[in-house]
Backbone as JSON, one array per atom type, in Angstrom:
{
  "sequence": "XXXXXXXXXXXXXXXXXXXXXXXXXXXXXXXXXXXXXXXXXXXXXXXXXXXXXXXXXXXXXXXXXXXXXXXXXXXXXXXXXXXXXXXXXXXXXXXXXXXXXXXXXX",
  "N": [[0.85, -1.17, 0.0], [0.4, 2.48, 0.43], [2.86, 2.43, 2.37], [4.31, 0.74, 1.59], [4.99, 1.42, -1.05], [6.56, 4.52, -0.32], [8.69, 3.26, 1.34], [9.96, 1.91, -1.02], [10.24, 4.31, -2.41], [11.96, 5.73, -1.17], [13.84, 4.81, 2.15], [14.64, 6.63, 4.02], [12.8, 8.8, 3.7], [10.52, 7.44, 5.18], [11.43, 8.2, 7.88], [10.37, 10.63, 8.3], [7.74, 10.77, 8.47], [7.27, 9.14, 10.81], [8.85, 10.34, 12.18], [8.28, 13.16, 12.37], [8.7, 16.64, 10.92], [12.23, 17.52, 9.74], [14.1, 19.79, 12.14], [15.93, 22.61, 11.6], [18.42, 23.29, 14.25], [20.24, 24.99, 16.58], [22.81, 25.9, 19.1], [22.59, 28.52, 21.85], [23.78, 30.89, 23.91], [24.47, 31.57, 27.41], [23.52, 30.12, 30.26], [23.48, 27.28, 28.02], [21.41, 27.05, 25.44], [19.27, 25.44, 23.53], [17.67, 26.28, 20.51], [15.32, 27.19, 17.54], [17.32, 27.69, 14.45], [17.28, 29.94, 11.65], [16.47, 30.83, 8.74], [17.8, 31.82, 6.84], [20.36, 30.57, 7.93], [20.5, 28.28, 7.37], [22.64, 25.55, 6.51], [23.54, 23.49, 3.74], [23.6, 20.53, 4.68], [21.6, 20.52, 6.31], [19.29, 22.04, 4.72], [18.95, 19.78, 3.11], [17.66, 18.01, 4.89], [14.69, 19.24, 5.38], [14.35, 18.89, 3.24], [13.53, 16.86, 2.44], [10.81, 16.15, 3.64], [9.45, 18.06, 2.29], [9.4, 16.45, -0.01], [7.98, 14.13, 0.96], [5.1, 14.9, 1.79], [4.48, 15.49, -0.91], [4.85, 13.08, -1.88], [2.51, 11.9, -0.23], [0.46, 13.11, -0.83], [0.54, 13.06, -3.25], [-0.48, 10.64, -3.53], [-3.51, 10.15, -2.41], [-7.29, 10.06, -2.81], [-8.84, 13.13, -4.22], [-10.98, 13.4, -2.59], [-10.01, 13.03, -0.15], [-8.6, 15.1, -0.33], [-9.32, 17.47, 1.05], [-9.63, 16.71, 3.95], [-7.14, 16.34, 4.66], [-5.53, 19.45, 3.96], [-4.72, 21.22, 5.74], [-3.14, 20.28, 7.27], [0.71, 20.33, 8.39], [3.25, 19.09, 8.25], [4.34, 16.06, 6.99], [3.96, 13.67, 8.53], [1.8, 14.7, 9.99], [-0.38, 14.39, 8.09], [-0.08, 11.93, 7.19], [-1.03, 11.14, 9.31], [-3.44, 12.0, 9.6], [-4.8, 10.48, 7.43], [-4.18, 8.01, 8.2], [-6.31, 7.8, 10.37], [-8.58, 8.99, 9.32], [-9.0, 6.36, 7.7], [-8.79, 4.08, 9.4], [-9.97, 4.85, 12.02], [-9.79, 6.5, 15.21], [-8.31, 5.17, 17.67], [-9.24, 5.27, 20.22], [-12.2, 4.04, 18.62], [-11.33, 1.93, 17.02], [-11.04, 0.51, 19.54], [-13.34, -0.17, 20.47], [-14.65, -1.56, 18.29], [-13.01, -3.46, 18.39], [-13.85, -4.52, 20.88], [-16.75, -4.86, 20.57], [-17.26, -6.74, 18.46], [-15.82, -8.49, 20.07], [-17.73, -9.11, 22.42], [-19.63, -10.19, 20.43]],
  "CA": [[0.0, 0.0, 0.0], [1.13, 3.67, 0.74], [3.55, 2.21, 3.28], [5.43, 0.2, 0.33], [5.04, 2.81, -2.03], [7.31, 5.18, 0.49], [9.93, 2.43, 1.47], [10.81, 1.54, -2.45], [11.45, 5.2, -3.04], [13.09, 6.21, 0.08], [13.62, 4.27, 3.27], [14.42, 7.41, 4.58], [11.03, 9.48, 3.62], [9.98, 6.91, 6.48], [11.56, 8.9, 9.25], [9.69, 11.84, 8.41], [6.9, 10.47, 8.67], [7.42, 8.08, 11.95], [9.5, 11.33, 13.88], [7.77, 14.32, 12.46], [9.85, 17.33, 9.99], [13.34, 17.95, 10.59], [13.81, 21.54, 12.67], [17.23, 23.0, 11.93], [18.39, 24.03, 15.91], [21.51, 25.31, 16.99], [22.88, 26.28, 20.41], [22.7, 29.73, 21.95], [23.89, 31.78, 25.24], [24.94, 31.3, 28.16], [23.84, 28.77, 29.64], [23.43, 26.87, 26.57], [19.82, 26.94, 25.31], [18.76, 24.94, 21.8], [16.8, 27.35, 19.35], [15.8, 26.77, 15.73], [17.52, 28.11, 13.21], [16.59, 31.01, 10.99], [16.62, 30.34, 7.39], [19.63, 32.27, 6.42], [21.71, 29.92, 8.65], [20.5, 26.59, 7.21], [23.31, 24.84, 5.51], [23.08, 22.27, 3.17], [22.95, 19.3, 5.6], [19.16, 21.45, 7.01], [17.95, 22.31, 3.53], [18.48, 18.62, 2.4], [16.99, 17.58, 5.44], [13.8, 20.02, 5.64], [13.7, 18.78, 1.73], [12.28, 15.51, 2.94], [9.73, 16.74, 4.55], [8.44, 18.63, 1.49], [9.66, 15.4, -1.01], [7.3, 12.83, 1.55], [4.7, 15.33, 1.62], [4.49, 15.62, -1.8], [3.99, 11.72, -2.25], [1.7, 11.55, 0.25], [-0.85, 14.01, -1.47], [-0.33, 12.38, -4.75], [-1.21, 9.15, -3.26], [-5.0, 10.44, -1.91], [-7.93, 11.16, -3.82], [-9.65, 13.83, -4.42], [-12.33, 13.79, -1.53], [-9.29, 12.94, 0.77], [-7.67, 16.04, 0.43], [-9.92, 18.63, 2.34], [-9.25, 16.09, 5.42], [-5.37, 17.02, 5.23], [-5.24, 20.22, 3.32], [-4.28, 22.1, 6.72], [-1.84, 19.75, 7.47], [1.37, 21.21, 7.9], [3.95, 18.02, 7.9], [4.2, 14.97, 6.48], [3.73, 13.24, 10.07], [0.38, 14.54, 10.22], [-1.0, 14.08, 6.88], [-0.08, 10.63, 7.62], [-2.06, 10.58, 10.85], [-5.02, 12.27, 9.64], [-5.08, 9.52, 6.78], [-4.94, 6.88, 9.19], [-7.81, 7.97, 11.26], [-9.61, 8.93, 8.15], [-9.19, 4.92, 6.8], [-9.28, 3.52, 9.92], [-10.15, 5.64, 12.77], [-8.9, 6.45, 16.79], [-7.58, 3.94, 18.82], [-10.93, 4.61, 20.58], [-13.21, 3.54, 17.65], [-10.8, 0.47, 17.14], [-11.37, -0.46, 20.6], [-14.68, -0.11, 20.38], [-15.02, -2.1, 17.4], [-12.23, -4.5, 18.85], [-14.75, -4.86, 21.86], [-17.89, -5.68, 19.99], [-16.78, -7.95, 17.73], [-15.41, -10.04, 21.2], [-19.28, -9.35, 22.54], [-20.59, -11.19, 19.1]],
  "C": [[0.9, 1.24, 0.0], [2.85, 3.66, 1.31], [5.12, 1.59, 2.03], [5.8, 1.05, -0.54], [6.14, 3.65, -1.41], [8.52, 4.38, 0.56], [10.3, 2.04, -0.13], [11.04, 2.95, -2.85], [12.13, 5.65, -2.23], [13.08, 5.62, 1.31], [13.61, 5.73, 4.59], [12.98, 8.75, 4.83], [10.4, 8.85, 5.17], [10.04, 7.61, 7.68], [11.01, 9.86, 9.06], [8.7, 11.42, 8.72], [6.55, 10.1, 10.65], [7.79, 9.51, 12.61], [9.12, 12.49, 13.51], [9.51, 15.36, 11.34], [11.17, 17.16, 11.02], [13.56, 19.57, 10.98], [15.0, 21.69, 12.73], [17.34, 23.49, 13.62], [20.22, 24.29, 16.11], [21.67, 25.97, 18.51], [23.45, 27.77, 20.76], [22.94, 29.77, 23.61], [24.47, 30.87, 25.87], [24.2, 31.51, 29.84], [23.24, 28.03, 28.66], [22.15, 26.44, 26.79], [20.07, 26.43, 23.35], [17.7, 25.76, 21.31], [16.46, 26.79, 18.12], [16.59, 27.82, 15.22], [16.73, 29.1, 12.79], [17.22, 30.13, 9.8], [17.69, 30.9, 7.08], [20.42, 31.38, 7.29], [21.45, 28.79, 8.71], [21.78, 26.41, 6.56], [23.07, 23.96, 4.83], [22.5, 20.83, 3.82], [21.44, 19.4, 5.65], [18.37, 21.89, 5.69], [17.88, 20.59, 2.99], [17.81, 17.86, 3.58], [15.19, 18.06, 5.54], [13.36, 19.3, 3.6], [12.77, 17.47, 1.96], [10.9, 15.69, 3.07], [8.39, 17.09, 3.1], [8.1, 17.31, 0.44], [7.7, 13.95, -0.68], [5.76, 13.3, 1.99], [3.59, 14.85, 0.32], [4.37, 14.07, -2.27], [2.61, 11.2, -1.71], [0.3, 11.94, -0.22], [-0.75, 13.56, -2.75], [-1.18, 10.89, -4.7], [-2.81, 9.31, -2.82], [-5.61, 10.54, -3.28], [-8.68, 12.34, -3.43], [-10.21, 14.63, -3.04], [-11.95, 13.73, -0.3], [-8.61, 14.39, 0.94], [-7.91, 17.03, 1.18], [-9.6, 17.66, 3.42], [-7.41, 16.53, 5.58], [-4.93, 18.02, 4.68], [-4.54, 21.36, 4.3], [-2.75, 21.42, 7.7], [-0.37, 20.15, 7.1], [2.7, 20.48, 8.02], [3.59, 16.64, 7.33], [3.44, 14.17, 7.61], [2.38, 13.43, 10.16], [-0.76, 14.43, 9.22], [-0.77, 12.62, 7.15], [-1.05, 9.97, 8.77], [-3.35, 10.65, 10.63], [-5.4, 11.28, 8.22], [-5.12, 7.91, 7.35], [-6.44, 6.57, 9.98], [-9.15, 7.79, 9.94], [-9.94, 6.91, 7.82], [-9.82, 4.21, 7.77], [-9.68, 3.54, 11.49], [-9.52, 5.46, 14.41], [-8.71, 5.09, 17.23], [-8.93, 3.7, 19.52], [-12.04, 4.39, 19.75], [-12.57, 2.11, 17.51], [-10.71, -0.08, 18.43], [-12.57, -0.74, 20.78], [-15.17, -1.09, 19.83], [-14.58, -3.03, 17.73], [-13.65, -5.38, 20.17], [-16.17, -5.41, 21.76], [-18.03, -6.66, 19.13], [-16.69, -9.13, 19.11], [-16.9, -10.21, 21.7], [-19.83, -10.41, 21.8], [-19.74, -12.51, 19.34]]
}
């Protein structure tokens, strides 16, 4: 499915997904505090990382149709376009327990 689709073109696309974008951060003051980044002070490493993001994105919305994409059109990583297409297919944890639970009833 989707899941295969992702792993044959990038194993890595996966971690975007699974751990959310990458956030350039660098360390400031004294005592040392982590910040993001500003865009002028990505380097290559942080733009090819932040490219993911848009790359796994960008499969994920060609893979929907249509009537799927108002459900993730506000979605603003990969990570959660992923989530809100889970729920969408096959909904919360509490609907699958639910469903898990009446089924054992029957």
């Amino acid at each position: 499915m989707m899941h295969d689709f992702i792993m044959a073109e990038d194993s890595k696309l996966l971690d975007v997904i699974c751990d959310g974008p990458f956030i350039p951060m660098k360390t400031i003051g004294e005592p040392a505090v982590i910040v993001p980044k500003i865009t002028k002070e990505y380097n290559d490493a942080d733009h090819k990382a932040i490219e993911k993001n848009f790359r796994t994105k960008k499969m994920l919305i060609c893979g929907i149709g249509p009537n799927e994409y108002n459900g993730i059109s506000a979605c603003q990583s990969a990570k959660e376009i992923w989530e809100a297409v889970q729920t969408a297919h096959e909904g919360t944890t509490q609907v699958k327990q639910s469903e898990i639970d009446m089924l054992t009833t029957e």
